[in-house]
C-alpha positions as CSV (number, residue, x, y, z in Angstrom):
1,X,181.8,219.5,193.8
2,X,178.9,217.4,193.0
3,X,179.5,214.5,190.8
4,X,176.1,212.6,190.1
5,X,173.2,213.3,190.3
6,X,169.4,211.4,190.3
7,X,166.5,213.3,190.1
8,X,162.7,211.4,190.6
9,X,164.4,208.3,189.4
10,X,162.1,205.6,188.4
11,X,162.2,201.9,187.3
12,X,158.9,199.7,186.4
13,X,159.9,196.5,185.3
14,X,156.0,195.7,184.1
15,X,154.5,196.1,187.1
16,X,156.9,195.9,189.9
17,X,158.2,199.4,190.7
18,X,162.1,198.3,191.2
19,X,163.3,202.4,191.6
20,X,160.3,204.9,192.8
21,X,161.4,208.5,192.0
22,X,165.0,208.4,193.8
23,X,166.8,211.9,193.9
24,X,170.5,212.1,195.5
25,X,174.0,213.3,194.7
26,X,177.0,212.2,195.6
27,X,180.2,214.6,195.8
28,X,183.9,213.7,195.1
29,X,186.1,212.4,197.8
30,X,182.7,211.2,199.3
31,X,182.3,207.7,200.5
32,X,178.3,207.2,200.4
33,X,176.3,203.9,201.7
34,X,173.7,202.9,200.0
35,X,171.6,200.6,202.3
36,X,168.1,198.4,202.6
37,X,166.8,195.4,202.9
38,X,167.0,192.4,200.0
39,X,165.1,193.5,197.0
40,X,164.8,197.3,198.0
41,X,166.0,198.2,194.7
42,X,170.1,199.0,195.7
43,X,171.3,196.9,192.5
44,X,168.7,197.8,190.0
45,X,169.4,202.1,191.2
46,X,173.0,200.8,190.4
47,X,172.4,199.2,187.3
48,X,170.8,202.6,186.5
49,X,173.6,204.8,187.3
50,X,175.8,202.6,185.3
51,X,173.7,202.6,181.8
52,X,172.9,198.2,182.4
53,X,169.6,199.5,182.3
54,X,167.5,202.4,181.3
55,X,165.2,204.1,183.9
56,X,161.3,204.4,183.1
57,X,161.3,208.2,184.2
58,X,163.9,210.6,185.9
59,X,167.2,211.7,185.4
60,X,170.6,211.2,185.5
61,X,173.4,213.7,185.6
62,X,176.8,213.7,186.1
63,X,179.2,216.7,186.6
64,X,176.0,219.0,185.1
65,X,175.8,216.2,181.9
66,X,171.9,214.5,181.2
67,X,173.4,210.7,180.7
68,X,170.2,209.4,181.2
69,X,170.0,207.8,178.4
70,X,173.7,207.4,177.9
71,X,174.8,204.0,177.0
72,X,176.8,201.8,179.5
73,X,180.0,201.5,177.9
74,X,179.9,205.2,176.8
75,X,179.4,205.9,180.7
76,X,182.1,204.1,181.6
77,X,184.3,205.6,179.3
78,X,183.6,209.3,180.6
79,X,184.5,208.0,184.1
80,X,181.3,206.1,186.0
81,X,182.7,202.3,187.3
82,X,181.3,199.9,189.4
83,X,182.1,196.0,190.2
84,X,179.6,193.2,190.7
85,X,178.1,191.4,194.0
86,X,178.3,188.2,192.0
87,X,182.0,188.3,190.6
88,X,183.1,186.5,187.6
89,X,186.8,186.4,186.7
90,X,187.5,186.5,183.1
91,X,188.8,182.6,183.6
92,X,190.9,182.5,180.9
93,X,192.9,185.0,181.4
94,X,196.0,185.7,184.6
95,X,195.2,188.3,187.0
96,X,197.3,191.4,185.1
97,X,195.0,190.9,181.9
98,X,192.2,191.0,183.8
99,X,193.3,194.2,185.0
100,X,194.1,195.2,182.0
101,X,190.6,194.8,180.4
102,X,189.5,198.3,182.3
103,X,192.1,200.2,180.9
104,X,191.9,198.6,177.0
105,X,188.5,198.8,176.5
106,X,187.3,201.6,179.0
107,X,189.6,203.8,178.0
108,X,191.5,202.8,174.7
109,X,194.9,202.3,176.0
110,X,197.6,200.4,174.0
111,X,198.4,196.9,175.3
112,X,202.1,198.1,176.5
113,X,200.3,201.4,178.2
114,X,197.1,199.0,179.6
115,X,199.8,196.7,181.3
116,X,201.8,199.6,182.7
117,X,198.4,201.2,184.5
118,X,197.2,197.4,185.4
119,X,200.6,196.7,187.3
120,X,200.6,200.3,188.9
121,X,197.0,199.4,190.0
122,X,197.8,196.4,191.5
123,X,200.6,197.4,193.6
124,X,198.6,200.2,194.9
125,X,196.4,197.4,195.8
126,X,198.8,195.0,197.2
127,X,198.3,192.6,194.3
128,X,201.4,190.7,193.6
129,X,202.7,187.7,191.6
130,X,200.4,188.9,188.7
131,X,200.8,186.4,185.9
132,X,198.8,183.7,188.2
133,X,195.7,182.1,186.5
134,X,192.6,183.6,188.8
135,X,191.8,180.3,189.9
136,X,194.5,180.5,192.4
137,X,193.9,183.6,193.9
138,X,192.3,184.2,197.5
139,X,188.8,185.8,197.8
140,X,190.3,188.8,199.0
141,X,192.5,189.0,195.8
142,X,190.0,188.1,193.7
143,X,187.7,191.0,195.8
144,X,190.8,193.6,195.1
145,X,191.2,192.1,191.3
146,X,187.8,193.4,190.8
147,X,188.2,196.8,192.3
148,X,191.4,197.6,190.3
149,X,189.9,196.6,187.1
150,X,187.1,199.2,188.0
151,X,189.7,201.7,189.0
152,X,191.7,201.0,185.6
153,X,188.3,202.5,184.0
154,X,190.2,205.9,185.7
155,X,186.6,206.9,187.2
156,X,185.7,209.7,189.3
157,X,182.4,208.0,190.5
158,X,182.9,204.0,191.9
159,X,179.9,201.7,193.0
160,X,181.1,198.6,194.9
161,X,178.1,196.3,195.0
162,X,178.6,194.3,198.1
163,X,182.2,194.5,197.6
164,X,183.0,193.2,201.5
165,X,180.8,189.8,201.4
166,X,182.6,186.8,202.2
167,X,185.8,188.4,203.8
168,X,186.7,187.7,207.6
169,X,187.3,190.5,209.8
170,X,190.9,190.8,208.8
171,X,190.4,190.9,205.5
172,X,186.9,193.4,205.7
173,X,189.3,195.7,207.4
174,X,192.3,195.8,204.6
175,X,189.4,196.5,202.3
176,X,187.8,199.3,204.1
177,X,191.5,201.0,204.9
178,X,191.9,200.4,201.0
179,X,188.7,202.0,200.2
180,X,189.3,204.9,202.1
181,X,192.8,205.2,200.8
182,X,191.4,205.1,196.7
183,X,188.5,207.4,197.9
184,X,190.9,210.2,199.5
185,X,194.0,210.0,197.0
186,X,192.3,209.7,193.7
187,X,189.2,211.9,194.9
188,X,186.8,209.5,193.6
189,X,182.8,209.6,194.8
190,X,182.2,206.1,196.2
191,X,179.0,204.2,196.5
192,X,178.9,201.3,198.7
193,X,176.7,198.9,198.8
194,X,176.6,196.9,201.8
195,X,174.9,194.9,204.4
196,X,177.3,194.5,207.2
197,X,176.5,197.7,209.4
198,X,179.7,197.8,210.9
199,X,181.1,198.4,207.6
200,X,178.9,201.2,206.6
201,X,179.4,202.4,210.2
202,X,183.1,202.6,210.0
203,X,183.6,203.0,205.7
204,X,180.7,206.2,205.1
205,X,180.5,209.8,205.3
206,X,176.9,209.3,204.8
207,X,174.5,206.8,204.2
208,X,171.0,206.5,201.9
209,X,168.1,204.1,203.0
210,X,166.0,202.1,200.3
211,X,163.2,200.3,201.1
212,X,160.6,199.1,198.0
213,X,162.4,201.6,195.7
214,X,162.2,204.3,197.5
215,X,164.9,206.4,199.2
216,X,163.2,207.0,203.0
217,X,166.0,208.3,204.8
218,X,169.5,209.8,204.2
219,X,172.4,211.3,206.6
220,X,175.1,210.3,208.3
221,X,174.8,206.6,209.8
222,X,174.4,207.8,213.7
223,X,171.3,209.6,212.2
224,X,170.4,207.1,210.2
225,X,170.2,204.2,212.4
226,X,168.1,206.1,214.6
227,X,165.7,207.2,212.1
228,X,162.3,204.7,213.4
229,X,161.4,204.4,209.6
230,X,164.8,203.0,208.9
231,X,164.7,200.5,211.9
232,X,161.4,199.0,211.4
233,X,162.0,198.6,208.0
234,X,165.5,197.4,208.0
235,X,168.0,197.4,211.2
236,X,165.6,196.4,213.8
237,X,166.3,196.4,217.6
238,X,170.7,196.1,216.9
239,X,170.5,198.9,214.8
240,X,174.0,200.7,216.3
């Protein structure tokens, strides 16, 4: 079943053309990279999805809905999530209420009921010792703090926006098993952003190329990374 859905997608920020007519869909229990160089547009088609920003043309469905011009918190609410490359902790507040934030104001839940699905969350996650201040977590935790207070929006479509940066190889491995774990239980569409090929190599079912806006190739990554558009614009000789 399809989830979302672009059609001719299009972003002009004055006269920069950020998004140029993008059209994909992304079905559930589908893991999908979304990859391209810096400043090919992958944040701002996010931003998009998500309702940060509206589009200049195009449209935006999702499960047969128009939320084009659906705002963001209304999106999140009807079950569209993402996190943020550059993470910020709500400081003042211990992992748990952090957690808890998705669930409260996403979805309206109680403060006794918001704490039940944060602590759930977590231990799905392998979050423990919940009451710490996020200062003192690891950037793994804070990487699986994030996802979890997505997930506590209860979404059916998840973007992670560079979600992986900054782990070693270790911990980029927990996170991909974990990925595919939330992707195949809850039957969530996924959209990952990424740069790290091995990731998208190892993480996708199938994989969308941006370059200036503009989707230019799309398919599973062994296709992909062959495609001679894809590789002069982006992988270069060590594509595979």
């Amino acid at each position: 079943m399809i989830k979302l859905r672009t059609t001719n997608l299009t972003k002009r920020f004055m006269g920069l053309v950020a998004v140029n007519n993008v059209s994909f869909s992304m079905e559930e229990g589908e893991i999908l990279g979304i990859i391209g160089p810096n400043g090919a547009g992958k944040t701002t088609f996010i931003n998009l999805i998500s309702g940060i920003i509206m589009p200049s043309e195009g449209r935006i469905e999702y499960k047969g809905q128009d939320i084009t011009w659906m705002p963001a918190h209304e999106r999140a609410r009807i079950g569209i999530a993402r996190t943020y490359q550059l993470i910020h902790p709500l400081e003042n507040l211990t992992l748990i209420e952090n957690v808890m934030v998705g669930s409260i104001f996403a979805r309206g839940h109680s403060l006794k009921e918001g704490r039940r699905r944060a602590e759930n969350l977590c231990h799905e996650l392998g979050l423990t010792d919940l009451e710490r201040d996020t200062s003192r977590l690891t950037i793994l935790e804070v990487k699986k703090m994030e996802i979890a207070r997505a997930l506590a929006n209860e979404p059916e479509v998840l973007f992670l926006d560079e979600v992986m940066a900054g782990l070693n190889s270790d911990e980029t491995k927990e996170l991909i098993a974990m990925v595919q774990k939330i992707a195949r239980e809850k039957n969530l569409a996924v959209g990952v952003v990424e740069h790290v090929m091995g990731v998208i190599r190892e993480l996708t079912h199938r994989v969308i190329v941006l370059e200036a806006g503009e989707l230019i190739a799309e398919g599973k990554y062994e296709e992909v990374s062959r495609n001679p558009r894809v590789i002069e614009a982006y992988l270069g000789g060590g594509a595979a």
